[in-house]
Backbone as a ProteinNet text record, in pm:
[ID]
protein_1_A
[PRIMARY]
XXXXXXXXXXXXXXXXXXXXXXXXXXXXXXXXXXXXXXXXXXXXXXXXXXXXXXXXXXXXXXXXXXXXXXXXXXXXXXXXXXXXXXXXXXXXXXXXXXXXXXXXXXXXXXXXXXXXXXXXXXXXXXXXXXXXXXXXXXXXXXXXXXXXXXXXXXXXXXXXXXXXXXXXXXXXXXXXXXXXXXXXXXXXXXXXXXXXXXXXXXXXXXXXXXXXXXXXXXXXXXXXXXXXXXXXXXXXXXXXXXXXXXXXXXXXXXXXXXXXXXXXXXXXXXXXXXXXXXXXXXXX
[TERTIARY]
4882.1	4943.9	4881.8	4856.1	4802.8	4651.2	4584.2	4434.3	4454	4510.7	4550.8	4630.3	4646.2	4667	4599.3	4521.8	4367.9	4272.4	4247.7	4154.9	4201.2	4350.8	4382.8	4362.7	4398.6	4381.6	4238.3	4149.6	3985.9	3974.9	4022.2	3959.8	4008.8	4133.6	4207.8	4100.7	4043.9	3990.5	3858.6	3809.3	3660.7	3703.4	3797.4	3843.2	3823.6	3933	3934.3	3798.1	3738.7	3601	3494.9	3529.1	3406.3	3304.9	3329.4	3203.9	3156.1	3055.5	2938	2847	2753.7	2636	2609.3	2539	2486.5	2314.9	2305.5	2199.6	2132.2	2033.1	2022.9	1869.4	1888	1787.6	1731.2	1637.2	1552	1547.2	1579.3	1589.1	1442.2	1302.6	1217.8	1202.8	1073.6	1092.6	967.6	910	809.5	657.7	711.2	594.8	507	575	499.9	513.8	588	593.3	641.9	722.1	845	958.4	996	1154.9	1246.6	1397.5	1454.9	1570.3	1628.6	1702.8	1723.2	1842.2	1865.5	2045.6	2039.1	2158.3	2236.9	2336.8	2346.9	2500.5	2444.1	2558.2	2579.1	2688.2	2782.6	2720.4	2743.3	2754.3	2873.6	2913.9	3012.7	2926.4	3031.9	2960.8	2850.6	2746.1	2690.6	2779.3	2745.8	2788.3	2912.3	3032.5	3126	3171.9	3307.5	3355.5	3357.5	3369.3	3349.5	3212.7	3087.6	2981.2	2951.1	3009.8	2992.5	3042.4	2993.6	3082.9	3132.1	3119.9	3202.3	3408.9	3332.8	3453.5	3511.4	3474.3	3525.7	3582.4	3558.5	3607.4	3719	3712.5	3818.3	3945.1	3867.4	4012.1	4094.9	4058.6	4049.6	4141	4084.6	4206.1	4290.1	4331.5	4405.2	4506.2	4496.8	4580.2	4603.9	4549.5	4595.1	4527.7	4398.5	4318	4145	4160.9	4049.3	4007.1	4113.5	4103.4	4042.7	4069.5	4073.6	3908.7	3873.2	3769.8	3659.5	3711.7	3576.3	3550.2	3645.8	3616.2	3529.8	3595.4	3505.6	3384.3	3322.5	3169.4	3138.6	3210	3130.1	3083.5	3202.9	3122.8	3024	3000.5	2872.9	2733.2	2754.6	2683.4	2603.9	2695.5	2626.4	2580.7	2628	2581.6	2460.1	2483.6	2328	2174.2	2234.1	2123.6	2080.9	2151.8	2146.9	2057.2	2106.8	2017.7	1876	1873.1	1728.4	1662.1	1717.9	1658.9	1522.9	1635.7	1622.9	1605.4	1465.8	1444.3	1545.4	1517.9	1616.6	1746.5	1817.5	1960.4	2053	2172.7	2235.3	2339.7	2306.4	2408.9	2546.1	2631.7	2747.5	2849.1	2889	2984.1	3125	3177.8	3349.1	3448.6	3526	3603.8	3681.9	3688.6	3794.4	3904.7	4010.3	4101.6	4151.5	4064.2	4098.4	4077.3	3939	3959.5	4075.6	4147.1	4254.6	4365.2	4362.8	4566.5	4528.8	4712.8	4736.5	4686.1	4725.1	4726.1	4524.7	4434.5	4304.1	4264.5	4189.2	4147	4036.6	4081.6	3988.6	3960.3	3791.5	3753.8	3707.1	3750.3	3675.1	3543.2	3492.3	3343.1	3266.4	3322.4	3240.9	3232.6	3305.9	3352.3	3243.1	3213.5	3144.8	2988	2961.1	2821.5	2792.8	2907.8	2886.4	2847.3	2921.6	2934.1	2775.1	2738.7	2595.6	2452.2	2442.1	2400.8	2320.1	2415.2	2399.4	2420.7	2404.1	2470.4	2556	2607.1	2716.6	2581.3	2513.8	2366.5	2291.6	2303.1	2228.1	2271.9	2433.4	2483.1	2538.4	2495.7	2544.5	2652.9	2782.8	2890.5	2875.1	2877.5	2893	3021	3069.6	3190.5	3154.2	3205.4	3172.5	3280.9	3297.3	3427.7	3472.4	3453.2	3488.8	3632.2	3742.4	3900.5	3900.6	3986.5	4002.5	4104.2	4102.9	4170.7	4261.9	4419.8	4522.3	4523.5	4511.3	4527.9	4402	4349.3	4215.7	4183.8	4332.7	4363.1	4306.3	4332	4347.9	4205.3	4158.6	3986	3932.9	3966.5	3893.3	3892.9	4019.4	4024	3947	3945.3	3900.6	3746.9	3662.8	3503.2	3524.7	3639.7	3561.8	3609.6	3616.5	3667.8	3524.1	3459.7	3355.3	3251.9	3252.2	3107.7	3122	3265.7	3262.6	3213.9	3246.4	3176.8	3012.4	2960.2	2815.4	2762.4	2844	2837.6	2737.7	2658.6	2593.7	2705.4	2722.3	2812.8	2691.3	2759.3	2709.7	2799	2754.8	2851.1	2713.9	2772.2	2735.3	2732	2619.5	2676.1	2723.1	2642.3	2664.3	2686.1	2737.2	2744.9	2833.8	2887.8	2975.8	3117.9	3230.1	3315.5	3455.4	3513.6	3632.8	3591.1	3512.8	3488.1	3401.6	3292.9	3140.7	3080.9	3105.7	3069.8	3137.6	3287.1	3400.9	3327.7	3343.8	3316.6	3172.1	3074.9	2951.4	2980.8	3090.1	3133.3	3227.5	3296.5	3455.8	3391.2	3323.7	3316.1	3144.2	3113.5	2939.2	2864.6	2841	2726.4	2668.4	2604.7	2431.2	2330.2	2367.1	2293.7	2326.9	2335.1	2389	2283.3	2307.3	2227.8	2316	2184.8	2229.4	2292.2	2375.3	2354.7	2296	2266.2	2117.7	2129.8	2234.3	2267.4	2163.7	2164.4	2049.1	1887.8	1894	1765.4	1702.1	1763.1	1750	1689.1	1509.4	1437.4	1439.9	1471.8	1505.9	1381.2	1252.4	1143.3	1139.5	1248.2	1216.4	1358.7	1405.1	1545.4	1513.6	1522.2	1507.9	1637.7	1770.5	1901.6	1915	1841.4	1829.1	1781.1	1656.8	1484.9	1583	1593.2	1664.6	1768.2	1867	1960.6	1906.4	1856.2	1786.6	1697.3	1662.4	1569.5	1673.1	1783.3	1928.6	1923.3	1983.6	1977.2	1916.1	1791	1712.9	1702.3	1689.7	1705.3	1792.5	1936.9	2039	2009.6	1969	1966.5	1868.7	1765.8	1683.6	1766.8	1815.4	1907.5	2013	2063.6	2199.9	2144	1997.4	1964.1	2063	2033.5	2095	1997.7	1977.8	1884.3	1937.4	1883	1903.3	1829.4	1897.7	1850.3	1849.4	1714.2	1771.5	1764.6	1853.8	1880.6	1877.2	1825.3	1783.6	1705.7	1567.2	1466.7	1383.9	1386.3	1283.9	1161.8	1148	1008.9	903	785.9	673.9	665.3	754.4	731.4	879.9	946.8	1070.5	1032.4	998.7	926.7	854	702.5	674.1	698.3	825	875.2	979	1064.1	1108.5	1043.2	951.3	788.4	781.5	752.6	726.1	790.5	916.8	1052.6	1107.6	1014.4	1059.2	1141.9	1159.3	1176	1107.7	1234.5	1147.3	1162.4	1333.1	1394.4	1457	1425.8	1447	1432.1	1530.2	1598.3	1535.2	1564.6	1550.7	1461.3	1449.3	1404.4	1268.4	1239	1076.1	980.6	1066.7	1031	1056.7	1170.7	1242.2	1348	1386.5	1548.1	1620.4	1745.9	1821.9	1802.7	1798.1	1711.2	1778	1795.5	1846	1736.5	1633	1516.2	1447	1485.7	1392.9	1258.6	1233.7	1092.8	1101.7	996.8	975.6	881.1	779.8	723.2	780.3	679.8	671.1	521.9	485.4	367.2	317.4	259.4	234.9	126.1	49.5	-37.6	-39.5	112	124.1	192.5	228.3	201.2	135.6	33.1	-33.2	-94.1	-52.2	-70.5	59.9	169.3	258.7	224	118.8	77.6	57.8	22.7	-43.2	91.1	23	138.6	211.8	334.8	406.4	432.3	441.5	448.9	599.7	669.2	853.1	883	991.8	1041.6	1116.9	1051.6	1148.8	1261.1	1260.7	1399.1	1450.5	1467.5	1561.2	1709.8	1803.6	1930.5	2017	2050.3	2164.3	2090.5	2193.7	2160.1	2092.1	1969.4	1878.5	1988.1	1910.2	1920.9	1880.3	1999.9	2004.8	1918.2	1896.9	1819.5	1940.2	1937.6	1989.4	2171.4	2304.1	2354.4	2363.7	2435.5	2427.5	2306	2189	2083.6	2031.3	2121.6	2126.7	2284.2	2298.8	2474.3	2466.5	2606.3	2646.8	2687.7	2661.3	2697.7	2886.4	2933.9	3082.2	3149.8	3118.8	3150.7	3143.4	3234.2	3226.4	3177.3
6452.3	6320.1	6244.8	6339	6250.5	6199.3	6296.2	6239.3	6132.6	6133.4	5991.2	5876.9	5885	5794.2	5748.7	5857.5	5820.8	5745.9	5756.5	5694.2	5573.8	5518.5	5380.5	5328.9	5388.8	5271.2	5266	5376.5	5313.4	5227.8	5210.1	5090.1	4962.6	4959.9	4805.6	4824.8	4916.7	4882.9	4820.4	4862.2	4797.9	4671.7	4627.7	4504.4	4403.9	4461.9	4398.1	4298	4417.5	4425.5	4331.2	4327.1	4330.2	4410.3	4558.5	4659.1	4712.8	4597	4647.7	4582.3	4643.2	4619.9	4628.5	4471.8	4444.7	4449	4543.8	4500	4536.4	4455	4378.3	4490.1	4481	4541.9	4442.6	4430.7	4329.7	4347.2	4252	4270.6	4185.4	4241.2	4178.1	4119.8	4029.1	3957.8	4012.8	4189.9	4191.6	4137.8	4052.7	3948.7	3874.5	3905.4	3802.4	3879.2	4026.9	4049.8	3964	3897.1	3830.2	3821.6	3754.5	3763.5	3710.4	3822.5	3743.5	3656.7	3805	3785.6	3937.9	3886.9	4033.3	4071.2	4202.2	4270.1	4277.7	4223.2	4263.9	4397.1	4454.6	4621.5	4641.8	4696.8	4765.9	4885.6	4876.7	5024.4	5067.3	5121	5125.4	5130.9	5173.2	5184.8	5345.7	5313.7	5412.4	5553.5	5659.3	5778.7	5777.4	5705.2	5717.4	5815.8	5830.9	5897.1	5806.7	5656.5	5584.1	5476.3	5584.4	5487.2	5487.9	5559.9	5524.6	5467.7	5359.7	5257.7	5306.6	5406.6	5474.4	5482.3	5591.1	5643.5	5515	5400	5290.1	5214.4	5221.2	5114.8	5203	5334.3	5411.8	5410.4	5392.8	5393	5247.6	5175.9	5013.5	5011.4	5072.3	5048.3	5151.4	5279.6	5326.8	5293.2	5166.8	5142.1	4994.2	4945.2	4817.2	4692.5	4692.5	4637.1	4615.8	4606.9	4624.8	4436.4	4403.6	4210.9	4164.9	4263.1	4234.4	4248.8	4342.8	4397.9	4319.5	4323.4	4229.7	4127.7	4067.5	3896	3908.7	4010.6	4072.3	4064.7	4112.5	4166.3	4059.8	3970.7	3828.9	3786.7	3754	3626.2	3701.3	3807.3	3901.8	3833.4	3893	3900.1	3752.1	3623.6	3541.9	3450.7	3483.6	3467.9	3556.2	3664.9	3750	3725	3662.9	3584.2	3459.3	3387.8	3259.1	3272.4	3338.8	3373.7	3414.6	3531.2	3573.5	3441.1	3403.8	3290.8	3399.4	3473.7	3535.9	3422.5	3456	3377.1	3439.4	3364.1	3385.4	3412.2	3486.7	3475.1	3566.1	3529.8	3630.6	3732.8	3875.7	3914.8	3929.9	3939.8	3987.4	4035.2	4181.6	4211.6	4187.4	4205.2	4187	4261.8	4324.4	4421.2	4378.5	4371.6	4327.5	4315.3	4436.3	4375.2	4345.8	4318.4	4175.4	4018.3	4015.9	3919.4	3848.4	3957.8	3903.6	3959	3932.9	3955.3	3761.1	3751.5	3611.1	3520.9	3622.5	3579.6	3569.2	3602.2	3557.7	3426.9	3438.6	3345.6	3238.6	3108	3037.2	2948.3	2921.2	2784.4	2859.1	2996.7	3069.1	3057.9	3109	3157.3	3031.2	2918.4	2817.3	2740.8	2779.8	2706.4	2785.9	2914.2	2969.6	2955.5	2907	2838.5	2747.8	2651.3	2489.5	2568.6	2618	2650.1	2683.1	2758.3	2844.5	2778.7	2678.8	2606.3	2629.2	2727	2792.1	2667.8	2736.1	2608.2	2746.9	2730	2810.9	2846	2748.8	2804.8	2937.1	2927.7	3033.1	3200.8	3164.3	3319.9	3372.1	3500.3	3575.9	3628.9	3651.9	3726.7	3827.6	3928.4	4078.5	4155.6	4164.7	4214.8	4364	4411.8	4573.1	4641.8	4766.3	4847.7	4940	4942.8	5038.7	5057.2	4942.6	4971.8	4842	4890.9	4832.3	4755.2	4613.7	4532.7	4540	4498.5	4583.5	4439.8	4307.8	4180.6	4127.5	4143.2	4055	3947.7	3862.6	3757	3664.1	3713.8	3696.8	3677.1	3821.8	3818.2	3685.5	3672.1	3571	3444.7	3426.1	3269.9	3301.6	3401.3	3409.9	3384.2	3435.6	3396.3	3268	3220.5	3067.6	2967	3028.7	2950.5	2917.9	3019.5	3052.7	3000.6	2981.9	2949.2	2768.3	2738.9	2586.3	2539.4	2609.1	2550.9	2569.3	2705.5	2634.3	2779.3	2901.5	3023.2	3097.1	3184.1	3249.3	3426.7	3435.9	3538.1	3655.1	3813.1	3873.2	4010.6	4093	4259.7	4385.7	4449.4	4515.3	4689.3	4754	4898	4919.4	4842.1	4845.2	4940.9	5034.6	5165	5243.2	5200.9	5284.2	5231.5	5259.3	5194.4	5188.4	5062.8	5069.2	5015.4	4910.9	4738.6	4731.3	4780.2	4711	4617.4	4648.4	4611.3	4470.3	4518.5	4451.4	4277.4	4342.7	4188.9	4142.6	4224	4147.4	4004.7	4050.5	4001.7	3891.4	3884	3820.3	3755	3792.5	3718.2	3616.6	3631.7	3601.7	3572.6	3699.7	3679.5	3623	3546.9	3534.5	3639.8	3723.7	3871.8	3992.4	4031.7	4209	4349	4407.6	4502.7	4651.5	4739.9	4857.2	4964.3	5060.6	5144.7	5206.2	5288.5	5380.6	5510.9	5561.7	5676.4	5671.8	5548.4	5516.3	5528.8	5480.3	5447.2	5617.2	5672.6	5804.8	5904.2	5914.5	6017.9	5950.2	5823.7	5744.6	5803	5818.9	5863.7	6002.9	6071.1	6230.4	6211.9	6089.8	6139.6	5975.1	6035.1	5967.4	5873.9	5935.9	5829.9	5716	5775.2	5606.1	5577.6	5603.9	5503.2	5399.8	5431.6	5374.8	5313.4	5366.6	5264.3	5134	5151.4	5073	4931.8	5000.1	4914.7	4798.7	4878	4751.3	4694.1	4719.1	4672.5	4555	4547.9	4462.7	4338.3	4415.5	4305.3	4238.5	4301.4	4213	4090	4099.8	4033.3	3951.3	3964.8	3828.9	3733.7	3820.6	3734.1	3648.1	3699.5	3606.5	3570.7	3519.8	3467.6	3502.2	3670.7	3691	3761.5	3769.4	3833.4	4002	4074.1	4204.4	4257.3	4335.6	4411.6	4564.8	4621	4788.3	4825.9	4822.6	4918.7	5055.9	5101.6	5238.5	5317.1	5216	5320.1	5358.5	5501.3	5571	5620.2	5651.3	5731.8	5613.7	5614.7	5539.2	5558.7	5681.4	5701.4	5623.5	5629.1	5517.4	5365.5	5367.7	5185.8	5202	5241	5191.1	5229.9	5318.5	5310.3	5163.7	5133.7	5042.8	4932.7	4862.3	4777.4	4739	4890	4881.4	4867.1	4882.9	4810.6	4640.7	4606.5	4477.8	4438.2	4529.6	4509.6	4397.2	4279.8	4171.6	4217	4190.4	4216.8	4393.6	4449.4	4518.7	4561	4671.2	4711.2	4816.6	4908	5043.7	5103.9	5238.3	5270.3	5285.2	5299.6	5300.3	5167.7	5048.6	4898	4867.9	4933.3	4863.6	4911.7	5007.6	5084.8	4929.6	4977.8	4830.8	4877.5	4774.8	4753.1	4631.6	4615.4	4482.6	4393.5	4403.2	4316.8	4397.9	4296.4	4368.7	4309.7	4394.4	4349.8	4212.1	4171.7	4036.8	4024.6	4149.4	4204.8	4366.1	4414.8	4536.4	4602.1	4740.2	4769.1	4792.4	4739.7	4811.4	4898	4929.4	5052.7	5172.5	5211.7	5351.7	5269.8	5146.2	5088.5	5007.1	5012.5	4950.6	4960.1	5061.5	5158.7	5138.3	5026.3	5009.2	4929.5	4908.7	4898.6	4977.9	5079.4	5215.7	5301	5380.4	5397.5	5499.6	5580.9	5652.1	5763.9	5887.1	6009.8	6052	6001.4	6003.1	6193.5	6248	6299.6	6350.8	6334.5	6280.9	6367.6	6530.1	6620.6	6589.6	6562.4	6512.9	6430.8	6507.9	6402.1	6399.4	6492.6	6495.1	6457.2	6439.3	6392.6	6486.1	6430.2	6474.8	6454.7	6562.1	6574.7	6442.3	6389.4	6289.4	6317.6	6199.9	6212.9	6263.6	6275.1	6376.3	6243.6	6303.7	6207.4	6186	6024.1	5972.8	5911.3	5924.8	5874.8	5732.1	5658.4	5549	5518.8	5406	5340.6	5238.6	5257.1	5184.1	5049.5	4930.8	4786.2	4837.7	4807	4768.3	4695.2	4557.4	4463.5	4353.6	4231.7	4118	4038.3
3986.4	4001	4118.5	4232.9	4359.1	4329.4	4219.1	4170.8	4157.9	4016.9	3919.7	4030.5	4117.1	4205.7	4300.9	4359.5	4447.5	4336.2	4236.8	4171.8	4089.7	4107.1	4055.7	4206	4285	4383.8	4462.9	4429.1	4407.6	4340	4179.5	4131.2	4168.4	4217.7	4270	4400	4447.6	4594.6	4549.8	4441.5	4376	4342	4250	4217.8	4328.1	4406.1	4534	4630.3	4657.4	4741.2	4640.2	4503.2	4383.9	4426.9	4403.9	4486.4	4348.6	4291.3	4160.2	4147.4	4080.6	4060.4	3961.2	3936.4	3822.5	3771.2	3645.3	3625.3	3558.7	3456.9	3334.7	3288.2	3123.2	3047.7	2947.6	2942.4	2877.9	2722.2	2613.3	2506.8	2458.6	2368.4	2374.9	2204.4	2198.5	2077.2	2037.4	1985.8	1985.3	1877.7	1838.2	1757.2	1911.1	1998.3	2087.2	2216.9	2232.8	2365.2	2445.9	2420.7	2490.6	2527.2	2654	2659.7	2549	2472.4	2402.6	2484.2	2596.5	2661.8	2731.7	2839.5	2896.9	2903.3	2880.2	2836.5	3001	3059	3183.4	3162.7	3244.3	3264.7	3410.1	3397.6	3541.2	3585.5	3728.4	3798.5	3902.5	3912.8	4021.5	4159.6	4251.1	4373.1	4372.8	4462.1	4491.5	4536.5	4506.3	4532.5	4494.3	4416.2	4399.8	4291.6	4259.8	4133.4	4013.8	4072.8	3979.2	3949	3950.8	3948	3802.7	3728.8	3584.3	3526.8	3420	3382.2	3276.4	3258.3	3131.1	3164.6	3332.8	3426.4	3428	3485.5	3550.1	3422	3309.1	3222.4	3140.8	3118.9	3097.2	3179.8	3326.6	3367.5	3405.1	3393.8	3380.5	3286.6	3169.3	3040.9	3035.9	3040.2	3091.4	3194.7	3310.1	3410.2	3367.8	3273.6	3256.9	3301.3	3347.3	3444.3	3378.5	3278.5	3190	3192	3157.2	3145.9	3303.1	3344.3	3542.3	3550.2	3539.1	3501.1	3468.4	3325	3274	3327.7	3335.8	3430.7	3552.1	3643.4	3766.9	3719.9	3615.4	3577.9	3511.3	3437.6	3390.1	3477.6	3554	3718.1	3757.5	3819.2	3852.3	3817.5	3662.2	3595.5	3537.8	3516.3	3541.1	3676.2	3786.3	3867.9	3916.9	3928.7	3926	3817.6	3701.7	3605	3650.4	3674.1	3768.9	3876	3992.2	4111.6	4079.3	4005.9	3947.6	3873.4	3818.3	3769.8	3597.9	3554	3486.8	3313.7	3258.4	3102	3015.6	2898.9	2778.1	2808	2682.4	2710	2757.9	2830	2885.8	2805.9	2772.8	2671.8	2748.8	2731.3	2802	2672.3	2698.4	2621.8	2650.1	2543.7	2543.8	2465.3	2509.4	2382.1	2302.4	2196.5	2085.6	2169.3	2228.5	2256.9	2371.6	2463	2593.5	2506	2394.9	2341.4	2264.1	2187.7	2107.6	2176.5	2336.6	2409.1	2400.5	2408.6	2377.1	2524.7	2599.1	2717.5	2802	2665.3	2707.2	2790.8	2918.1	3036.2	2893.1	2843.4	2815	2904.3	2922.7	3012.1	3109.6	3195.8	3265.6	3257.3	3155.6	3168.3	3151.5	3085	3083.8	3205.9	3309.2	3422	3537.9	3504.9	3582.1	3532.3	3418.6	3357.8	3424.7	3418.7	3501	3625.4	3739.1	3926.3	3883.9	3818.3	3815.9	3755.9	3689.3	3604.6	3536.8	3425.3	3274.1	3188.6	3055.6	2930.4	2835.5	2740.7	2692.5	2586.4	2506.1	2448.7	2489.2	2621.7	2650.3	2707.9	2655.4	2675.5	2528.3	2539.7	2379.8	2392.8	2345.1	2341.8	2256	2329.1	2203.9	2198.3	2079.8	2075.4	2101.2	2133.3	2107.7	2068.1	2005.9	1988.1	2082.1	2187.6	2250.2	2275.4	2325.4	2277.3	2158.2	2025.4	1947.8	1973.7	1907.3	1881.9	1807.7	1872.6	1737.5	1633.1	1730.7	1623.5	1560.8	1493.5	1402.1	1427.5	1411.2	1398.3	1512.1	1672.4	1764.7	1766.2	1751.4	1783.2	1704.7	1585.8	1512.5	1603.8	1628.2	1672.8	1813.7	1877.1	2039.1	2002.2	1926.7	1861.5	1836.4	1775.3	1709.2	1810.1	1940.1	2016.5	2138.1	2150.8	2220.1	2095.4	2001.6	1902.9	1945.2	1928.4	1914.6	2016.8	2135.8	2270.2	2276.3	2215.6	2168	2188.6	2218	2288.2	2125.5	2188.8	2037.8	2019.9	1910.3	1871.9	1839.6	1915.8	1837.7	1792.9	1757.1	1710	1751.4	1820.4	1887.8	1842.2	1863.4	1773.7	1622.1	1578.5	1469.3	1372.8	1316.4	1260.8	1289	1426.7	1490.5	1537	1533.5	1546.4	1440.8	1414.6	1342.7	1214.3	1245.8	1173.3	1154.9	1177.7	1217.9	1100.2	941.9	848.4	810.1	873	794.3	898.5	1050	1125.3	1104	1032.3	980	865.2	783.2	706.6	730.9	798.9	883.6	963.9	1089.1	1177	1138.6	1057.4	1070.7	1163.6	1262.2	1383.9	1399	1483.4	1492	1526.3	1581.3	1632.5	1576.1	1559.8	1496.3	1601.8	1677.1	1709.7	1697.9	1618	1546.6	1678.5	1642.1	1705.4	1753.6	1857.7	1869.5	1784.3	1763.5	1688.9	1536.2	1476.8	1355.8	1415.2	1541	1598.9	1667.7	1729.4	1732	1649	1626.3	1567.7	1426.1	1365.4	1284.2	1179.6	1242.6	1217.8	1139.7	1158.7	1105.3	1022.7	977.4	891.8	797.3	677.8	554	532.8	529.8	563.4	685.6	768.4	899.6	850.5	776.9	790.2	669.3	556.1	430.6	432.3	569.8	613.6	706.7	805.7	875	809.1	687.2	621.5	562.4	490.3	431	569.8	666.1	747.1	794.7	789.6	817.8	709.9	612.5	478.8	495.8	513	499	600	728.4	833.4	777.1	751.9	700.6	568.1	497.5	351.2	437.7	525.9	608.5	721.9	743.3	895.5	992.8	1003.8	1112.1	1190.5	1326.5	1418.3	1444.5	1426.6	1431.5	1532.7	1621.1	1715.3	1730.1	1743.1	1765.3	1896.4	1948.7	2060.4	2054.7	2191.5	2222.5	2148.5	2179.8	2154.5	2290.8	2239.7	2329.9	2278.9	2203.7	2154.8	2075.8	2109.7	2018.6	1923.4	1820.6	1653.3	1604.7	1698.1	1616	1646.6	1743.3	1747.5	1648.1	1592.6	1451.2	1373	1316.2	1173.8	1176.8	1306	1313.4	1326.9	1313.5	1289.5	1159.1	1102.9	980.6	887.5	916.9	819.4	839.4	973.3	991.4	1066.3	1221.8	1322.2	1441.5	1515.4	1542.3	1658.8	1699.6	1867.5	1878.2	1999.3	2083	2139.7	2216.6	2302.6	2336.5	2466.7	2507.5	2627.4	2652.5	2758.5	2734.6	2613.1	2618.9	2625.2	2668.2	2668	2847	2867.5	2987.4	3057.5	3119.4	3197.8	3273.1	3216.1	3309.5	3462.6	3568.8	3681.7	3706.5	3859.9	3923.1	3905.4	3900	3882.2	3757.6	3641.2	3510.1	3517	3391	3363	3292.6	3262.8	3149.7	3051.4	3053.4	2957.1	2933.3	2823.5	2808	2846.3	2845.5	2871.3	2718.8	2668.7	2487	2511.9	2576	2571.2	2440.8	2428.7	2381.9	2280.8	2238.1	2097.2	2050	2062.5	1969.3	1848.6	1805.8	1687.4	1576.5	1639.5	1604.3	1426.5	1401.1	1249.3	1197.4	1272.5	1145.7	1078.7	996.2	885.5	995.7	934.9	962.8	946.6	951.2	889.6	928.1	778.1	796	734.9	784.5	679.1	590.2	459.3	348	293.7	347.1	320.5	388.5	513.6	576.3	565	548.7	457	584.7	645.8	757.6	890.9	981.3	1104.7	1153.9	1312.9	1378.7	1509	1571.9	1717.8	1792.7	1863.1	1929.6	2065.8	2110.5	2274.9	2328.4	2455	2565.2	2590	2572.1	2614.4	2761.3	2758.5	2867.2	2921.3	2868.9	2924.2	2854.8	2780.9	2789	2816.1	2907.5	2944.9	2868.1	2809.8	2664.7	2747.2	2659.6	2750.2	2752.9	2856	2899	2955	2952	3020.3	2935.1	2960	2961.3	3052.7
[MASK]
++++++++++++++++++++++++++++++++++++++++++++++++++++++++++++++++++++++++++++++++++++++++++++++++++++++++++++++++++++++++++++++++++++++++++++++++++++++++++++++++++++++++++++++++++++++++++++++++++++++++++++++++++++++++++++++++++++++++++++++++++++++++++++++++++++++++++++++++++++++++++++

């Protein structure tokens, strides 16, 4: 009991202080090796119990302080894009359900665009699933409330979750970026490569921009190429960093045309990369 009480009143002491750090992973447009935009993410304080934003956003929602939270890491976060004077667009996530409580902060974030001098154009909202939304309803109107002002929508993790299909459908994104769990060795399993590929199709049939996040290896970047991959994500492009990159190094793809050697028994899942070694976006 005395834990669980030393560590709520660390996080009101982080709240407090705003003791985090922000900072951003580069999402690229590779037809051109360009910036699309950058993903900005939390850290807690150095050396803490709560420098993971896993720890820190678990217990956020667990104590009731999750809405507290995110707001903390919006302002951050577009103020730290601002200052950098960071290209393309700013992603910022949001969880279904801080979006759909009734009692959602509207005019905030656009208010902190104006102080910073953003435009609502140039930030992406990603829903993510990490606590579900108990009202739909709520969420819906909280998106079409942020699109009208000019905000770009996206869904986040795609594959994974409660909804992911249902809000492709419901909410109509402008962005969609896959899970990494598909993107993971995608190369040695015949069900990603074949899912991935709908995937992509679909996104060109509904002009929607599709992103794969978390790639690491140079054989899933060109099977993902070669299915018609434009924008992404990951550590083999870019590690989030207070000061990102704005290119990539392509050296070790440029081979990203040549064919692929997939394979095709492959029906069940592959061994994922190592967890934890990519941090899942958690923030608004």
């Amino acid at each position: 009991m005395t834990n669980v009480c030393s560590m709520k009143d660390e996080l009101n002491l982080i709240l407090k202080r705003e003791a985090l750090t922000i900072v951003f992973q580069a999402i690229f447009d590779t037809s051109s090796n360009k910036i699309m935009g950058y993903e900005a993410l939390t850290r807690g304080p150095k050396n803490h119990p709560l420098r993971s934003p896993q720890k820190l956003f678990d217990l956020a929602y667990e104590h009731g302080k999750l809405s507290e939270l995110e707001r903390l890491c919006r302002k951050l976060a577009i103020k730290a894009f601002s200052e950098r004077k960071l290209e393309g667009s700013l992603f910022l996530n949001i969880s279904p359900l801080v979006l759909s409580q009734k009692d959602h902060t509207k005019g905030e974030t656009a208010a902190l665009l104006l102080e910073y001098g953003l435009s609502p154009e140039q930030v992406v909202i990603e829903v993510t699933e990490q606590y579900d939304a108990g009202d739909t309803n709520y969420l819906k109107e909280g998106l079409e409330y942020y699109r009208k002002l000019g905000f770009i929508i996206a869904i986040d993790d795609l594959g994974t979750g409660h909804s992911g299909l249902k809000q492709w459908a419901e909410i109509r994104p402008d962005i969609v970026k896959i899970d990494r769990y598909f993107i993971s060795d995608c190369h040695t399993n015949i069900v990603k490569r074949e899912l991935l590929r709908t995937i992509f199709e679909l996104g060109k049939a509904t002009q929607v921009k599709i992103i794969a996040e978390g790639i690491e290896k140079t054989e899933e970047f060109r099977l993902l190429k070669s299915l018609g991959m434009r924008f992404a994500q990951g550590f083999l492009l870019g590690r989030p960093s207070v000061l990102p990159l704005n290119h990539y190094k392509d050296t070790d793809l440029e081979q990203a045309g040549k064919p692929i050697k997939t394979c095709a028994s492959t029906v069940g899942g592959t061994a994922s990369s190592p967890e934890g070694s990519r941090v899942a976006p958690v923030f608004s």
